[in-house]
PDB file of N, CA, C and O in Angstrom:
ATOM      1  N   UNK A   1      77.835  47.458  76.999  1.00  0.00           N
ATOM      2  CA  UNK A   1      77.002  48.359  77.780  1.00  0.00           C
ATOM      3  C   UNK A   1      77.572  49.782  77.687  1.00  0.00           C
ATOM      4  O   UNK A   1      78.718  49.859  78.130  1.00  0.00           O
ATOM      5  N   UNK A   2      77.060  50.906  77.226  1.00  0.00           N
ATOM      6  CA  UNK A   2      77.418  52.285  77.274  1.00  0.00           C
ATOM      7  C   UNK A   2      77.011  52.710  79.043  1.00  0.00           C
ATOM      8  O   UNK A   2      76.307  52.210  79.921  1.00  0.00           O
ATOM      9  N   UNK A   3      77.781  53.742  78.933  1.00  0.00           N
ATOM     10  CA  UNK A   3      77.786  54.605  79.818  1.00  0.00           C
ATOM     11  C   UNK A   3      76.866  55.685  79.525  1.00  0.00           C
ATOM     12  O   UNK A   3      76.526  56.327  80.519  1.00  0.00           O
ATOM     13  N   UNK A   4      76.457  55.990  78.598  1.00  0.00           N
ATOM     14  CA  UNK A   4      75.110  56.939  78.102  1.00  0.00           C
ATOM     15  C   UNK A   4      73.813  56.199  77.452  1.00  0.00           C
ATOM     16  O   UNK A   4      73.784  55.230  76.694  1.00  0.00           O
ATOM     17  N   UNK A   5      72.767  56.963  77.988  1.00  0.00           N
ATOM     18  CA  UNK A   5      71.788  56.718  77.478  1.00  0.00           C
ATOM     19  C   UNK A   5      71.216  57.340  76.298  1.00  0.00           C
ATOM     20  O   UNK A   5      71.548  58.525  76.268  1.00  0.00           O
ATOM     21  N   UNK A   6      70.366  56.952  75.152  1.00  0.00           N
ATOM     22  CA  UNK A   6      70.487  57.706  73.968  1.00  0.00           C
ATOM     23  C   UNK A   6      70.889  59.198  74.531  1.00  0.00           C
ATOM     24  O   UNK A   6      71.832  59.988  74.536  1.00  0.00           O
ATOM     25  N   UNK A   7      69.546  59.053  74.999  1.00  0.00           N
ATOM     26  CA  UNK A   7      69.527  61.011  75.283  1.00  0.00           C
ATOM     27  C   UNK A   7      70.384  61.412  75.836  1.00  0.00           C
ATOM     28  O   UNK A   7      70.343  62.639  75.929  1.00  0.00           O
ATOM     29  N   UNK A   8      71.557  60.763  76.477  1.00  0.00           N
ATOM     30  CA  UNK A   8      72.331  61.431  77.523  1.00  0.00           C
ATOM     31  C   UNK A   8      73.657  61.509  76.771  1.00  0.00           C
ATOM     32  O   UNK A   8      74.580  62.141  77.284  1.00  0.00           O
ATOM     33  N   UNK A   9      73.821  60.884  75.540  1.00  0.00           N
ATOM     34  CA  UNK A   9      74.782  60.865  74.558  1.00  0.00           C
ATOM     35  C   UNK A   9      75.491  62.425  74.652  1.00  0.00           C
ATOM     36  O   UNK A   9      74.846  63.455  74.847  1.00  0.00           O
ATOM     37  N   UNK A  10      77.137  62.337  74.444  1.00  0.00           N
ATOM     38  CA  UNK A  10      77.229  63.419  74.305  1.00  0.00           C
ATOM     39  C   UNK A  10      77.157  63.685  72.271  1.00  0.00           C
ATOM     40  O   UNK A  10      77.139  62.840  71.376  1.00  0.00           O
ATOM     41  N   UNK A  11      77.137  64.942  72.220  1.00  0.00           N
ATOM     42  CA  UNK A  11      76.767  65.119  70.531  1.00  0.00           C
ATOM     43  C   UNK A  11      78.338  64.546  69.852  1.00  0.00           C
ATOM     44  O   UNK A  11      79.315  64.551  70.600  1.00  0.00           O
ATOM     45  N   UNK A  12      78.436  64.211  68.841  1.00  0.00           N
ATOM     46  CA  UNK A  12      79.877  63.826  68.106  1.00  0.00           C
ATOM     47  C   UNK A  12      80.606  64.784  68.020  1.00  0.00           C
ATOM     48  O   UNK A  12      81.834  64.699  68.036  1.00  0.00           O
ATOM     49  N   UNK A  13      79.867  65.998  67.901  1.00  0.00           N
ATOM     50  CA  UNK A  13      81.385  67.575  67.705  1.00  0.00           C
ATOM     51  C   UNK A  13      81.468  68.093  69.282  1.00  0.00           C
ATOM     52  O   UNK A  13      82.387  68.875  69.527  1.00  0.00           O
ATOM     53  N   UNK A  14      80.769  67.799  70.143  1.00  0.00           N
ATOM     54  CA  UNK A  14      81.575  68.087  71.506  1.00  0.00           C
ATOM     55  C   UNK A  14      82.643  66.673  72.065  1.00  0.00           C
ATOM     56  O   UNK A  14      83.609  66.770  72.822  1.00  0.00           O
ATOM     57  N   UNK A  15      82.050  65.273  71.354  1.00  0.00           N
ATOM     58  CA  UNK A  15      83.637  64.202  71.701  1.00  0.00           C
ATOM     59  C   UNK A  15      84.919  65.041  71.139  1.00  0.00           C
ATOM     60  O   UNK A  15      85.802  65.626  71.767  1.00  0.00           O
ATOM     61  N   UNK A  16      84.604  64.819  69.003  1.00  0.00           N
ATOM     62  CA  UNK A  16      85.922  65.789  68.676  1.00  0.00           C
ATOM     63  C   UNK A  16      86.063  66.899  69.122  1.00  0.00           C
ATOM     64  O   UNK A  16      87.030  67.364  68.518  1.00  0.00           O
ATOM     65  N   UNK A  17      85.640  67.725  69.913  1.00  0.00           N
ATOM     66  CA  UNK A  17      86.427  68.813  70.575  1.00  0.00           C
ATOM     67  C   UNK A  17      86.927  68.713  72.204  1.00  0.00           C
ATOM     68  O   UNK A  17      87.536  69.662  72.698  1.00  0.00           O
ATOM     69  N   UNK A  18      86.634  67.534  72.970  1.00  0.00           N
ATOM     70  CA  UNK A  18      87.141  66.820  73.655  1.00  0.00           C
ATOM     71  C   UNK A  18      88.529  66.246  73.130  1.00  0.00           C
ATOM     72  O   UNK A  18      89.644  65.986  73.582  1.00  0.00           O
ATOM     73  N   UNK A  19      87.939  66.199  72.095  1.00  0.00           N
ATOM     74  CA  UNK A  19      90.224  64.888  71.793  1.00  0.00           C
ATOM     75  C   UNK A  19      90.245  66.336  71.018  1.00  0.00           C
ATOM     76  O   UNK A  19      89.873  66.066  69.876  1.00  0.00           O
ATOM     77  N   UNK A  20      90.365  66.986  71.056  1.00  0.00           N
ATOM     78  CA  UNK A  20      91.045  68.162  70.376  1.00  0.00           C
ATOM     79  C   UNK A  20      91.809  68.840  71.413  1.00  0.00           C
ATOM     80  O   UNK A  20      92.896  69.344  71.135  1.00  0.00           O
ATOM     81  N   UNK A  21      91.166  68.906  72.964  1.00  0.00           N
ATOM     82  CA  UNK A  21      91.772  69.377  73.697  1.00  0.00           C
ATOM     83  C   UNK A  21      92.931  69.236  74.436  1.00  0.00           C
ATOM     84  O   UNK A  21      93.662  69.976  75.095  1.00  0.00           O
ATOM     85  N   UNK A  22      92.875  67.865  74.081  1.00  0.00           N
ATOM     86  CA  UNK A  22      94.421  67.488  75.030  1.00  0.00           C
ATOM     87  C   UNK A  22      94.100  66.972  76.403  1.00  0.00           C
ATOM     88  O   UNK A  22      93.455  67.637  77.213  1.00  0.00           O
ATOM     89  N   UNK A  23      94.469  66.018  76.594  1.00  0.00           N
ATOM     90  CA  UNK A  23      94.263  65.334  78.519  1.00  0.00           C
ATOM     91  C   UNK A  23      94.414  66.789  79.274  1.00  0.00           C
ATOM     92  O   UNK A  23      93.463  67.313  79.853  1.00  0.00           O
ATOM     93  N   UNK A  24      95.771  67.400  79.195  1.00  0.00           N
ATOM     94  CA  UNK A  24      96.283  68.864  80.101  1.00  0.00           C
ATOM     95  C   UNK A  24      95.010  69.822  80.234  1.00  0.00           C
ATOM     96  O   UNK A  24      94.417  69.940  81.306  1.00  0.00           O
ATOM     97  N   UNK A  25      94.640  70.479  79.103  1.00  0.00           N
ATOM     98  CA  UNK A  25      93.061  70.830  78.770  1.00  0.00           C
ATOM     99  C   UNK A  25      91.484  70.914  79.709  1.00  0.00           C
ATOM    100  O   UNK A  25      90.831  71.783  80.288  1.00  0.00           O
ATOM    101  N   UNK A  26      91.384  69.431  79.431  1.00  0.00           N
ATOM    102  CA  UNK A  26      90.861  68.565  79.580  1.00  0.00           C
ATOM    103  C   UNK A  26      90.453  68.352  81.374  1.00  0.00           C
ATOM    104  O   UNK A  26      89.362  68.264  81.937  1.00  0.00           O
ATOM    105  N   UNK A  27      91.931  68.320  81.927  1.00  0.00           N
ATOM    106  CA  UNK A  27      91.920  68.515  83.627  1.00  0.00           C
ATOM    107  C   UNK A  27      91.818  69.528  83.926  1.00  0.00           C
ATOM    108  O   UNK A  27      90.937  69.704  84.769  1.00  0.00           O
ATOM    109  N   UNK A  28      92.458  70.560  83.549  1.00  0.00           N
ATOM    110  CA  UNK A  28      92.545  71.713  83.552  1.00  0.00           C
ATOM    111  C   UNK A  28      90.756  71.851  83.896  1.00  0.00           C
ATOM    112  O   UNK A  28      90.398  72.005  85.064  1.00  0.00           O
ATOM    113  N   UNK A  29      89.816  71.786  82.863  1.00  0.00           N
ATOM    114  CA  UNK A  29      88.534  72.221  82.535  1.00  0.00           C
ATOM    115  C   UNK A  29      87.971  71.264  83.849  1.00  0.00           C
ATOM    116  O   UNK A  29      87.568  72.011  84.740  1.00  0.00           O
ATOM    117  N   UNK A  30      87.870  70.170  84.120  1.00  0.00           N
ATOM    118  CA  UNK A  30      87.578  69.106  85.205  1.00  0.00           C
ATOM    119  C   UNK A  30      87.886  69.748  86.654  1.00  0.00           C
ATOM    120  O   UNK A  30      87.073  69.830  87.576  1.00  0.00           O
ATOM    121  N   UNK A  31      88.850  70.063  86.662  1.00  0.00           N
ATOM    122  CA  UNK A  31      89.630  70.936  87.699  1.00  0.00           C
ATOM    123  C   UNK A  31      88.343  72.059  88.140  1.00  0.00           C
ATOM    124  O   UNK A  31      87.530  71.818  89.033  1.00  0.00           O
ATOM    125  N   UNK A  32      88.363  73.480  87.201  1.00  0.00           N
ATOM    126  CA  UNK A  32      87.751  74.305  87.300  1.00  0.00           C
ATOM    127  C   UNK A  32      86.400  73.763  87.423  1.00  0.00           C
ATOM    128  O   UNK A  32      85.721  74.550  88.082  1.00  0.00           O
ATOM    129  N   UNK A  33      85.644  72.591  87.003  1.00  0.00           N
ATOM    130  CA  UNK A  33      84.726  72.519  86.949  1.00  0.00           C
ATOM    131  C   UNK A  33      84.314  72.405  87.930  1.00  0.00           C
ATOM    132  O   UNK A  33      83.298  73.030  88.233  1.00  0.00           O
ATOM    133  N   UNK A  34      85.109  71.330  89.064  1.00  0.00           N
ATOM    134  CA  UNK A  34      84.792  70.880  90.605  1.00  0.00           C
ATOM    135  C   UNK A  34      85.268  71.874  91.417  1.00  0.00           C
ATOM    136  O   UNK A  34      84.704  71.758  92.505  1.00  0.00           O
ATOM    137  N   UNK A  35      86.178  72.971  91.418  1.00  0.00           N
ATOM    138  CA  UNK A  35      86.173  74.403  92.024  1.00  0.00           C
ATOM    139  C   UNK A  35      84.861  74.716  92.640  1.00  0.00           C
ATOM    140  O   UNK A  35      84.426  74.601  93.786  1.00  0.00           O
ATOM    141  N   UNK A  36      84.094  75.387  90.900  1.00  0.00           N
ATOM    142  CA  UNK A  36      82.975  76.061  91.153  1.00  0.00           C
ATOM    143  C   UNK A  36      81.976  74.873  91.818  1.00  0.00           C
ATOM    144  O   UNK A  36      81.506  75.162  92.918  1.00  0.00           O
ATOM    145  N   UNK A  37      81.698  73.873  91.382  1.00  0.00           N
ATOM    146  CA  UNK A  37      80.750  72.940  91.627  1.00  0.00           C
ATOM    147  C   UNK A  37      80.557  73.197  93.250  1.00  0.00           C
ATOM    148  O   UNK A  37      79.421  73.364  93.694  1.00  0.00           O
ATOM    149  N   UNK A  38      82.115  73.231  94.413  1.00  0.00           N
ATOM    150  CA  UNK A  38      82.325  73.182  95.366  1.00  0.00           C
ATOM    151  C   UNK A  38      82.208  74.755  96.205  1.00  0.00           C
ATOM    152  O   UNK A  38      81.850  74.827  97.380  1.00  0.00           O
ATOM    153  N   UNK A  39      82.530  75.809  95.470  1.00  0.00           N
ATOM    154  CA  UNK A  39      82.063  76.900  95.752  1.00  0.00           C
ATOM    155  C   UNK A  39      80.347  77.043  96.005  1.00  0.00           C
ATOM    156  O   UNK A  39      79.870  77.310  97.107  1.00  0.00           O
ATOM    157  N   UNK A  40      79.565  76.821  94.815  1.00  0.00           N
ATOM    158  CA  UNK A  40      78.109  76.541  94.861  1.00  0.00           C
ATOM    159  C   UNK A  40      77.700  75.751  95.832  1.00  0.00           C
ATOM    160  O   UNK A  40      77.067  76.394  96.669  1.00  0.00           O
ATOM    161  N   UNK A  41      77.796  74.580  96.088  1.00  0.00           N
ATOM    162  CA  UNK A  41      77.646  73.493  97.167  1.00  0.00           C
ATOM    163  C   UNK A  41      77.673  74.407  98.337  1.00  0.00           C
ATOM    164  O   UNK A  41      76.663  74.573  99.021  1.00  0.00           O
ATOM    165  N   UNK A  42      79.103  75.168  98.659  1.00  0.00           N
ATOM    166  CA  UNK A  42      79.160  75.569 100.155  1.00  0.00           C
ATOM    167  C   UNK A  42      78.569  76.442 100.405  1.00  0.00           C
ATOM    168  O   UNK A  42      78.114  76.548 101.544  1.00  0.00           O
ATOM    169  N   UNK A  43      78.303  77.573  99.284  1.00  0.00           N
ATOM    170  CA  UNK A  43      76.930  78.545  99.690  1.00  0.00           C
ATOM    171  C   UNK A  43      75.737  78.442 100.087  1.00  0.00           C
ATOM    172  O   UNK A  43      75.113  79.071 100.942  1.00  0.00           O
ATOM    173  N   UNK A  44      75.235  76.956  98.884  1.00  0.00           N
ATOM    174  CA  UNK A  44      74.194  76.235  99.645  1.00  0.00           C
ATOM    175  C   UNK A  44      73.921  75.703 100.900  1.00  0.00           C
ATOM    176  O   UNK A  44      72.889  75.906 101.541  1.00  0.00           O
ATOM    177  N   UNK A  45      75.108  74.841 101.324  1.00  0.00           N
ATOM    178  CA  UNK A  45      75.291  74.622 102.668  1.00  0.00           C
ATOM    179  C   UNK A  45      75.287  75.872 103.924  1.00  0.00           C
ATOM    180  O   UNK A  45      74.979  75.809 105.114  1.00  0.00           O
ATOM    181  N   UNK A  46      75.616  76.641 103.344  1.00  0.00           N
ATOM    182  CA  UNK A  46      75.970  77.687 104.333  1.00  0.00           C
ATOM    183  C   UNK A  46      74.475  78.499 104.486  1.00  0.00           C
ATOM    184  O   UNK A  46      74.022  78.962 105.533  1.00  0.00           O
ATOM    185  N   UNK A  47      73.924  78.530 103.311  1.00  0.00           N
ATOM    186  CA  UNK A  47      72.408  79.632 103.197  1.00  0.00           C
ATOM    187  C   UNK A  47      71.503  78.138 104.340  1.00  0.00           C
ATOM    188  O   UNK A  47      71.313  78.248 105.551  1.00  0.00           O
ATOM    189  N   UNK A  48      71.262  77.378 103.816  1.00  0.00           N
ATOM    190  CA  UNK A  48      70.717  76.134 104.528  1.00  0.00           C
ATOM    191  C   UNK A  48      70.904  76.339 105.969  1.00  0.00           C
ATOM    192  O   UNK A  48      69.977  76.751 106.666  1.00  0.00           O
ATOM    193  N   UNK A  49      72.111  76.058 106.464  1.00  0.00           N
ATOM    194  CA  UNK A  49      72.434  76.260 107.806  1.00  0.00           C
ATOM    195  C   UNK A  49      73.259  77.243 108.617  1.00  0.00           C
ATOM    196  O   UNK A  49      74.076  77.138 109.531  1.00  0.00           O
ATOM    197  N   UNK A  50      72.706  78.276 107.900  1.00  0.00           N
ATOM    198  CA  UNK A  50      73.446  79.458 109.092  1.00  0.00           C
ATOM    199  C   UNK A  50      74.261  79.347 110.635  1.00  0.00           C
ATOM    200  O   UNK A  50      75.188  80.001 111.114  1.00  0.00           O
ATOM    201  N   UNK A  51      73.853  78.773 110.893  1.00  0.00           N
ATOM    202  CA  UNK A  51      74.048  78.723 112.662  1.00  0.00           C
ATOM    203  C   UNK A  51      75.941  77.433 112.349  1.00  0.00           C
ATOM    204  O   UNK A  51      76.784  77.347 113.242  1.00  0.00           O
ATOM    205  N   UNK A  52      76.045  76.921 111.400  1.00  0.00           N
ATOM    206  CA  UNK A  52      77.121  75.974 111.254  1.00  0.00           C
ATOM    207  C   UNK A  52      78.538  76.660 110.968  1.00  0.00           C
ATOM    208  O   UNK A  52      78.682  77.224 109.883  1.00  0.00           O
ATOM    209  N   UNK A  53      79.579  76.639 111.877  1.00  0.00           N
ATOM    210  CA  UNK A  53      80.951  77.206 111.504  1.00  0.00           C
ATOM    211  C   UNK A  53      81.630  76.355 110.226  1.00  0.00           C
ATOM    212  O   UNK A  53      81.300  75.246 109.806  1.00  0.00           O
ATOM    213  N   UNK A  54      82.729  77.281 109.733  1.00  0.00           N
ATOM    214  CA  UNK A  54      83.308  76.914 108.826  1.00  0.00           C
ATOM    215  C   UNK A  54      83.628  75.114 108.670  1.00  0.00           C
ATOM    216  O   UNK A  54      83.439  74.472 107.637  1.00  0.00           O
ATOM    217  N   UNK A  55      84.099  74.610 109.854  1.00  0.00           N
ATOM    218  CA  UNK A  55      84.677  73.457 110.143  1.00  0.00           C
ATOM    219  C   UNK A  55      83.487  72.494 109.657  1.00  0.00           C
ATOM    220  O   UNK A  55      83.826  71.841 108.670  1.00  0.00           O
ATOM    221  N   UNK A  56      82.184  72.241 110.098  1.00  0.00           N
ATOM    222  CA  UNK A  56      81.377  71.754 109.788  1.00  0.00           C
ATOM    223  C   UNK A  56      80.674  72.005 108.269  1.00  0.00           C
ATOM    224  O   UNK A  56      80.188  71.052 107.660  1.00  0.00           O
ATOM    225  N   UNK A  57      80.665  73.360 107.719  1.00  0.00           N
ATOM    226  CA  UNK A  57      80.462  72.950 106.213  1.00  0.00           C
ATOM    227  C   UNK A  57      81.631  72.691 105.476  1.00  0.00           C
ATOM    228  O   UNK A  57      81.308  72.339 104.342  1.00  0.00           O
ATOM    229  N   UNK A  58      82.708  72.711 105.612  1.00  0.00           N
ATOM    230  CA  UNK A  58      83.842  71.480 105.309  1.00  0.00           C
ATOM    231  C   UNK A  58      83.336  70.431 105.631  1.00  0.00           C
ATOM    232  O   UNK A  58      83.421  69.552 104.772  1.00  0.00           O
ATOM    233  N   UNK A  59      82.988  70.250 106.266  1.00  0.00           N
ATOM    234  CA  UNK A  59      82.572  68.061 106.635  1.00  0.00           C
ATOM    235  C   UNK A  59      81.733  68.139 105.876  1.00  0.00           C
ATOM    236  O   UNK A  59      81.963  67.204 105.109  1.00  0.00           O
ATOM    237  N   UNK A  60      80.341  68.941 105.335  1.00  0.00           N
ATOM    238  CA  UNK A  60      79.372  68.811 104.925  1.00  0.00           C
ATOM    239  C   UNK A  60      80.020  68.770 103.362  1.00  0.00           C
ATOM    240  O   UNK A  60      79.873  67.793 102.628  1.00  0.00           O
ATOM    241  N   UNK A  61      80.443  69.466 103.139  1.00  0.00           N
ATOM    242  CA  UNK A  61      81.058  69.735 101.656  1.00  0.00           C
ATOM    243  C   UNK A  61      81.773  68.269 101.344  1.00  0.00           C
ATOM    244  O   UNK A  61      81.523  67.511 100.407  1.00  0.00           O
ATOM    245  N   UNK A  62      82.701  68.109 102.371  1.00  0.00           N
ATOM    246  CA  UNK A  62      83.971  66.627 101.742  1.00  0.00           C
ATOM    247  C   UNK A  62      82.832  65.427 102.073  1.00  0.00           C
ATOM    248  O   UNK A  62      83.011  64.614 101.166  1.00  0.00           O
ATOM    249  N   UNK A  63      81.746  64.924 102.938  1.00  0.00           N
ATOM    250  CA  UNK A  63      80.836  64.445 102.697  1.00  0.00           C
ATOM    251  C   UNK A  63      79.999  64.048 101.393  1.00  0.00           C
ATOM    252  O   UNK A  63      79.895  62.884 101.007  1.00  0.00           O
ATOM    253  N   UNK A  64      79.303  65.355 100.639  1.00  0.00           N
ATOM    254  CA  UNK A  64      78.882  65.407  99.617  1.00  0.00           C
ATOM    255  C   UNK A  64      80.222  64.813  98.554  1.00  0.00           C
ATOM    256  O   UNK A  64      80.230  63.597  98.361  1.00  0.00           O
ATOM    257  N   UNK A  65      81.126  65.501  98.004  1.00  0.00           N
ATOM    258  CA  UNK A  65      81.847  65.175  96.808  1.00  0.00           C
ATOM    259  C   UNK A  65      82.112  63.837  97.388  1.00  0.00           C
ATOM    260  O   UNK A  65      82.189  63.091  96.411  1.00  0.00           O
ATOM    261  N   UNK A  66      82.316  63.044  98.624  1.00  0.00           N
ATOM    262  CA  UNK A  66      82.212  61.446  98.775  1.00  0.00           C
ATOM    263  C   UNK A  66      81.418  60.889  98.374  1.00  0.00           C
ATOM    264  O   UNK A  66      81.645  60.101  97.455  1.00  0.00           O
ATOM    265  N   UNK A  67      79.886  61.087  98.993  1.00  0.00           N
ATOM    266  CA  UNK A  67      79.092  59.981  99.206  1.00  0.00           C
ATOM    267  C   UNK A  67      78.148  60.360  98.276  1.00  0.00           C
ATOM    268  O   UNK A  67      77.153  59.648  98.138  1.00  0.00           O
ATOM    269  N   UNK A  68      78.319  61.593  97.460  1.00  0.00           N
ATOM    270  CA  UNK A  68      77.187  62.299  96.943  1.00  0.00           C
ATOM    271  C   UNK A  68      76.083  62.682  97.514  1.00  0.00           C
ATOM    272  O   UNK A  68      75.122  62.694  96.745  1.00  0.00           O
ATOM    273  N   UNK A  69      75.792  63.120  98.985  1.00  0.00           N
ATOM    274  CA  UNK A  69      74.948  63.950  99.558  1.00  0.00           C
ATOM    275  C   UNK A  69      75.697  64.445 100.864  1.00  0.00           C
ATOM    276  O   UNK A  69      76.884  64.121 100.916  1.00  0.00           O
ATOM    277  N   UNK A  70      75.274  65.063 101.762  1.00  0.00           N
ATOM    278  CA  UNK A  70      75.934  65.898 102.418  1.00  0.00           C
ATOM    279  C   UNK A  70      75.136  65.739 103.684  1.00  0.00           C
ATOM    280  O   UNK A  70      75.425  66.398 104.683  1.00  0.00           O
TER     281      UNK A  70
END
């Protein structure tokens, strides 16, 4: 059983440039990726519900990257 569907395949020269990068790389890029992912999220959260203090779009935020919704 794959983990991709045709279409969702990644292309063969973005795998080899995946193992080109190195695991270190690799997190590194994973890392930054869930940064921004989490920056975006909390703006959303925050434009959405104005009236909510910091403390609560933290719950809303560590919610989402859990359960995948918020």
């Amino acid at each position: 059983m794959s983990l991709y569907s045709e279409t969702d395949r990644p292309d063969p020269q973005q795998i080899a440039a995946w193992r080109r990068m190195g695991g270190v790389r690799r997190t590194e890029l994973a890392t930054r990726l869930r940064e921004q992912t989490a920056a975006v999220k909390r703006d959303s959260l925050m434009g959405k519900n104005p009236d909510w203090n910091e403390v609560e779009v933290a719950e809303a935020l560590a919610r989402y990257f859990l359960r995948g919704h918020a």
